[in-house]
TIRO-2110 file (N, C-alpha, C; in Angstrom, 1 decimal):
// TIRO-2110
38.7, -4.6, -35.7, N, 1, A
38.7, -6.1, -35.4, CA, 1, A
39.8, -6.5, -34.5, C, 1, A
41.3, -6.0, -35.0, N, 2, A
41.9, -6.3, -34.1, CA, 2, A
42.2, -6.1, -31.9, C, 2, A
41.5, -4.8, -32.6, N, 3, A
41.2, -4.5, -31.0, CA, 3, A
40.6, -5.0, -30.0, C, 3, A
39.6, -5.7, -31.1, N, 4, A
38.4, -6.9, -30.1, CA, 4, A
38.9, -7.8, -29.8, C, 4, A
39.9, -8.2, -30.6, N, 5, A
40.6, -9.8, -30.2, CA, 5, A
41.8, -9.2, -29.3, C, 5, A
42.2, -8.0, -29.1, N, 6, A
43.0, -7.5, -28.1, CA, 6, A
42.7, -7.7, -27.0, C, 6, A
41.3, -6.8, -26.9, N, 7, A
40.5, -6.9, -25.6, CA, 7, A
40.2, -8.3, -25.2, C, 7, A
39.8, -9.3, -26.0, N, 8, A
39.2, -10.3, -25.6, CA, 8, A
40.2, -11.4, -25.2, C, 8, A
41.6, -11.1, -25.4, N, 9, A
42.7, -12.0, -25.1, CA, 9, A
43.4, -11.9, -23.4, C, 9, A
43.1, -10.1, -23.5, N, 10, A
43.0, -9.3, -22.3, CA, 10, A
41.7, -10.1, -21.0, C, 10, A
40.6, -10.0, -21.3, N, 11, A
39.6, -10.1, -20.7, CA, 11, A
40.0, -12.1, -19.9, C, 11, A
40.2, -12.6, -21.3, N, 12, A
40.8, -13.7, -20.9, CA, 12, A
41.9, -14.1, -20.0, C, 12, A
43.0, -13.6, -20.1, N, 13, A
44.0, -13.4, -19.5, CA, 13, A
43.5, -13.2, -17.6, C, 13, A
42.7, -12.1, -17.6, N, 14, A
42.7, -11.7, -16.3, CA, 14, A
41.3, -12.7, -15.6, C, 14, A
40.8, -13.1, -16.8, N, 15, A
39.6, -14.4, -15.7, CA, 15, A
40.7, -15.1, -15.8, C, 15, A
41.4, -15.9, -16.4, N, 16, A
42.2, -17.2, -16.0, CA, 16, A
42.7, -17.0, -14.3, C, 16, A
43.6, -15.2, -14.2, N, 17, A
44.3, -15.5, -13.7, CA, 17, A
43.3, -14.8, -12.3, C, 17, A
41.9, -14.4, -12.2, N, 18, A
41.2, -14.6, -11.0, CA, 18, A
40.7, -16.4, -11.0, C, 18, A
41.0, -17.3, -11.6, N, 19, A
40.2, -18.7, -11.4, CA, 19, A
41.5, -18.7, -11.0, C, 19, A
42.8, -18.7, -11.1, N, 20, A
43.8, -19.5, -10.7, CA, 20, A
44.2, -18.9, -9.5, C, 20, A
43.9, -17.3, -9.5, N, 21, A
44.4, -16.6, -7.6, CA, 21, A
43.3, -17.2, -6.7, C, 21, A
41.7, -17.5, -7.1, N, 22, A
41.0, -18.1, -6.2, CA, 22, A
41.3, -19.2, -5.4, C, 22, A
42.2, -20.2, -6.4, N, 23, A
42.6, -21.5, -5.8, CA, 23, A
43.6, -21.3, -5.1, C, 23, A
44.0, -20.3, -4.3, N, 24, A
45.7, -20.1, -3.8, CA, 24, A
44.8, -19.2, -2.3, C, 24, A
44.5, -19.8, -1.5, N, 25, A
44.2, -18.9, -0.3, CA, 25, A
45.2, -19.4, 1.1, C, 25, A
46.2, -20.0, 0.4, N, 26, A
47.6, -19.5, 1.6, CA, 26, A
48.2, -18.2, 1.9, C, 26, A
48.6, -18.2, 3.0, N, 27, A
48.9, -17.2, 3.5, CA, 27, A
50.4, -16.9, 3.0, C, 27, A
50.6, -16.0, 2.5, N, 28, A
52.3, -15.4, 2.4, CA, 28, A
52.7, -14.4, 3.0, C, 28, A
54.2, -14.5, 3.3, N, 29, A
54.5, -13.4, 3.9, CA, 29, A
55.2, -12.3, 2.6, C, 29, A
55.5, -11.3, 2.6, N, 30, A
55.7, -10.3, 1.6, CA, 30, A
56.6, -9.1, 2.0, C, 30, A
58.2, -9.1, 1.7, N, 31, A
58.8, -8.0, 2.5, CA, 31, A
59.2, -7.1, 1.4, C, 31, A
58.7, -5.9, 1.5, N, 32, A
58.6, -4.3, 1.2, CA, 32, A
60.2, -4.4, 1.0, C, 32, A
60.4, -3.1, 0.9, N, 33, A
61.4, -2.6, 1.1, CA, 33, A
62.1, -2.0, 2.9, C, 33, A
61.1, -1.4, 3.4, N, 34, A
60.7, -0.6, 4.5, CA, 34, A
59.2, -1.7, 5.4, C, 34, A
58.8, -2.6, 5.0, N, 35, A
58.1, -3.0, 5.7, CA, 35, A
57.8, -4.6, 5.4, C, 35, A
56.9, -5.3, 6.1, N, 36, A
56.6, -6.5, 6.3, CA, 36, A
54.9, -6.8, 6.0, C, 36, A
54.5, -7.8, 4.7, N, 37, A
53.1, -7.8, 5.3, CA, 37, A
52.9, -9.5, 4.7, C, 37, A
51.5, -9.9, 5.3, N, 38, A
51.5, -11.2, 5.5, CA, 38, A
50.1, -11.4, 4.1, C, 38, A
50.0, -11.5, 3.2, N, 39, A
48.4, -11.6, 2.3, CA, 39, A
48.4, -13.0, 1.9, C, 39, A
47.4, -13.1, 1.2, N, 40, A
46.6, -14.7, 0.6, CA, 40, A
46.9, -14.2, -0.9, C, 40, A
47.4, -15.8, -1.3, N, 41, A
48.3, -15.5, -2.1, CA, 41, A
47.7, -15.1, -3.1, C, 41, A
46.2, -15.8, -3.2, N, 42, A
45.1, -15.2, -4.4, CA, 42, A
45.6, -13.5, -4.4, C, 42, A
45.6, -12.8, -3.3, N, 43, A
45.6, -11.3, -3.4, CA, 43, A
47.0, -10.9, -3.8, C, 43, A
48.0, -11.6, -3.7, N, 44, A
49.0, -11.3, -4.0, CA, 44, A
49.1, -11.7, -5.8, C, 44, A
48.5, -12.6, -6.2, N, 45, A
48.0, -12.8, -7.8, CA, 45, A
47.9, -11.6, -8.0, C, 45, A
46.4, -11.5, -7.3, N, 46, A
45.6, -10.4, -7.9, CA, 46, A
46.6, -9.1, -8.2, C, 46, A
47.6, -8.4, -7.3, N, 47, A
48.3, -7.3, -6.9, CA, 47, A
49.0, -6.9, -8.1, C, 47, A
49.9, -8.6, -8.4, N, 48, A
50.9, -8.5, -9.3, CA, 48, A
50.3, -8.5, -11.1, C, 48, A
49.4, -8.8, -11.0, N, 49, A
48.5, -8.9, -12.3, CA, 49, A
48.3, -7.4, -12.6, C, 49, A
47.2, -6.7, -11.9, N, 50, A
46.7, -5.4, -12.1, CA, 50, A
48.0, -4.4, -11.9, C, 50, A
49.4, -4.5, -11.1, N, 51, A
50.6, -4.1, -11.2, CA, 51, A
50.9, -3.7, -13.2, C, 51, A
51.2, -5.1, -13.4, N, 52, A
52.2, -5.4, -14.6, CA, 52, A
50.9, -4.9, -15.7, C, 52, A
50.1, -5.3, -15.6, N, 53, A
48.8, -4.7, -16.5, CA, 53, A
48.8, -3.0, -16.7, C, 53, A
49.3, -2.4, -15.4, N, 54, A
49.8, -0.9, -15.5, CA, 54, A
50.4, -0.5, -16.2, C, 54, A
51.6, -1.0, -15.9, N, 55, A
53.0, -0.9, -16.5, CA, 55, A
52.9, -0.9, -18.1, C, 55, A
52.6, -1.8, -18.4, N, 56, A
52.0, -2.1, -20.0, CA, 56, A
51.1, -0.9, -20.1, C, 56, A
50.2, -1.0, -19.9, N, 57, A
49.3, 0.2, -20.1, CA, 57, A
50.0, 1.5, -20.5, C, 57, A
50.7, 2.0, -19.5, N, 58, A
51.7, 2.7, -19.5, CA, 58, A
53.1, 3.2, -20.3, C, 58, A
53.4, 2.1, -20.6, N, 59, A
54.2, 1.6, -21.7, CA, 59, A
53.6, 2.2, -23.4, C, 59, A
52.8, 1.6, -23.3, N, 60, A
52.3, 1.1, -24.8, CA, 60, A
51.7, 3.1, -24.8, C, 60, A
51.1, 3.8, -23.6, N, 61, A
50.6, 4.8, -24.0, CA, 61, A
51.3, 5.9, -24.2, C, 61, A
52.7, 5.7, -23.3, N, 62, A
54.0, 6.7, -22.9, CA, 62, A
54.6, 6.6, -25.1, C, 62, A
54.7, 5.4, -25.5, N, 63, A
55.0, 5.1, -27.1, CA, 63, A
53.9, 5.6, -27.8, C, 63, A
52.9, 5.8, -27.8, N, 64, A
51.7, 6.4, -28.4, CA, 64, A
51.7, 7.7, -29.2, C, 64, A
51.9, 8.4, -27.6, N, 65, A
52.3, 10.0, -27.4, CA, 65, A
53.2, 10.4, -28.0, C, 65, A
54.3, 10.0, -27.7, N, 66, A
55.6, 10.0, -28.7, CA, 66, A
55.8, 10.0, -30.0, C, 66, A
54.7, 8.7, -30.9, N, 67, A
54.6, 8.5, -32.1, CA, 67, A
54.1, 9.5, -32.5, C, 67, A
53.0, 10.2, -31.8, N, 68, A
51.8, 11.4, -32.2, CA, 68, A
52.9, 12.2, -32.7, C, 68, A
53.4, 12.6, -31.1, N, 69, A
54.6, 13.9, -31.6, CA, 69, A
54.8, 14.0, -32.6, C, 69, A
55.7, 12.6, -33.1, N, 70, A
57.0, 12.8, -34.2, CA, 70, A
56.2, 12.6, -35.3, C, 70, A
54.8, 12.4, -35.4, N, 71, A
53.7, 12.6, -36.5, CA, 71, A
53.4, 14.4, -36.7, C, 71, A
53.5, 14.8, -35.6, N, 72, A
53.3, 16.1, -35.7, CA, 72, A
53.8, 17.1, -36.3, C, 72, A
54.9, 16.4, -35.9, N, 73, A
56.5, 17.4, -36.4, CA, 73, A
56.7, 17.4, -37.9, C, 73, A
56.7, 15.8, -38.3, N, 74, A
56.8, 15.7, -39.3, CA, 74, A
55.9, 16.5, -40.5, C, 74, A
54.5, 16.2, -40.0, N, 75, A
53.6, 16.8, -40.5, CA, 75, A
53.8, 18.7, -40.6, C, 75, A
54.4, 19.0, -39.9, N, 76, A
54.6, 20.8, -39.6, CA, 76, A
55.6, 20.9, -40.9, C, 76, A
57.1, 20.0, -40.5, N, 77, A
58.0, 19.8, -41.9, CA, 77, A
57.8, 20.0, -43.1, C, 77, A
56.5, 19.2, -43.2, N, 78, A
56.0, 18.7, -44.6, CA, 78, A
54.9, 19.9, -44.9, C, 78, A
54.2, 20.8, -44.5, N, 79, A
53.5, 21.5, -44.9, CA, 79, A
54.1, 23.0, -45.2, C, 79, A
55.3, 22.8, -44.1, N, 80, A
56.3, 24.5, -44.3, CA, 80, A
56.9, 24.1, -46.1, C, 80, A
57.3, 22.5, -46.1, N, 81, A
58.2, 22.3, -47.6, CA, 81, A
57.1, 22.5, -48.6, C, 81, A
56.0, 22.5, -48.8, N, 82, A
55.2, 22.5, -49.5, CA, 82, A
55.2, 24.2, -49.8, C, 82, A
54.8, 24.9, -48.7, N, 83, A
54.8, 26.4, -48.8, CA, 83, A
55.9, 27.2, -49.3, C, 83, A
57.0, 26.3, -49.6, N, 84, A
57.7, 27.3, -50.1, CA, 84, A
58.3, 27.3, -51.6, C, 84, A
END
């Protein structure tokens, strides 16, 4: 159940913020590091959204993995102390 209201806070989140990039079709300019580019600011929404949405993604799954491990380990601990 929680996950549904995850997703569905998610799902929400990213229509708000295509109805709010729709309303923005000025032009901006956008300097790189190494380069120069000009986009509509809707796309530049769009950019930084699906960006930071990674990162999170990434985040939360890079902490996942980790937890697994130290589940693992612990679990190996716990079965050698039993065996002996």
């Amino acid at each position: 159940m929680k996950g549904l209201i995850v997703f569905l806070l998610v799902v929400l989140l990213l229509c708000v913020s295509v109805v709010i990039g729709s309303q923005n079709d000025q032009l901006v300019t956008v300097n790189y590091l190494i380069a120069q580019s000009t986009l509509h600011l809707s796309t530049l929404l769009a950019i930084a959204v699906a960006i930071g949405f990674l990162i999170g993604l990434l985040c939360i799954v890079i902490s996942w993995l980790s937890m697994r491990l130290q589940l693992g380990l612990v679990k190996q601990k716990l079965k050698k102390m039993r065996s002996e």
